[in-house]
C-alpha positions in Angstrom: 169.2 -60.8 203.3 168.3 -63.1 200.4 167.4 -61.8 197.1 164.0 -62.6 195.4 164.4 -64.8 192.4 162.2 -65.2 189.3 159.9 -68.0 190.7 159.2 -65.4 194.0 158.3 -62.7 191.6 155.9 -64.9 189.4 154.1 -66.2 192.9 153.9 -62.5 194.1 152.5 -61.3 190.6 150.2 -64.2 190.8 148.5 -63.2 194.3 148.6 -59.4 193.6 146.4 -60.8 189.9 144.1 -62.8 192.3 144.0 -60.0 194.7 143.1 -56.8 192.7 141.6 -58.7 189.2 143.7 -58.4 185.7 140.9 -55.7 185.1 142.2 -53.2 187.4 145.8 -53.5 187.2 146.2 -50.9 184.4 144.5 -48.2 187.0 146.9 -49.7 189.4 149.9 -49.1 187.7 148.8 -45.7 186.1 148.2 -44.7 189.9 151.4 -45.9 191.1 152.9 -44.3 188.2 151.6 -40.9 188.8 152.4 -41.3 192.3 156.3 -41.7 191.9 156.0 -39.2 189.0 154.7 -36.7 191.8 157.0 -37.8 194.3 160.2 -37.0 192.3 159.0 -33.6 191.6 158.1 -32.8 194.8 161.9 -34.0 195.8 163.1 -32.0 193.0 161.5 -29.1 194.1 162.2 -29.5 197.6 166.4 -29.4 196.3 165.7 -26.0 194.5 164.7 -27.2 191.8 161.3 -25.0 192.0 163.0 -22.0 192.5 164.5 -21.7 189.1 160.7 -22.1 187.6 159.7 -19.1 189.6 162.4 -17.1 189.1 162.1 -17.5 185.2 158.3 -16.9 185.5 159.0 -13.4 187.4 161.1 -13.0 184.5 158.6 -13.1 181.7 
């Protein structure tokens, strides 16, 4: 599979600019952002992770 180079990512950046408007990229990114912030909680959490919050919260 070929890799994507730097001129690919500038033509992809370009569209997504036309696309969405350089106004609302910042929202865009803070989404996404939150989004994958979420995502690896919910994953760590899923592995036990959230177990060991409850348990210490019981504690107190």
């Amino acid at each position: 599979m070929p890799r994507i180079g730097l001129q690919e990512l500038l033509v992809i950046l370009a569209i997504i600019v036309v696309l969405f408007g350089a106004t609302k990229l910042p929202a865009l990114g803070r989404g996404l952002g939150e989004a994958i912030k979420n995502f690896k909680k919910g994953v760590k959490e899923g592995q036990g992770g959230g177990e060991e919050k409850d348990e210490k919260k019981k504690e107190e």
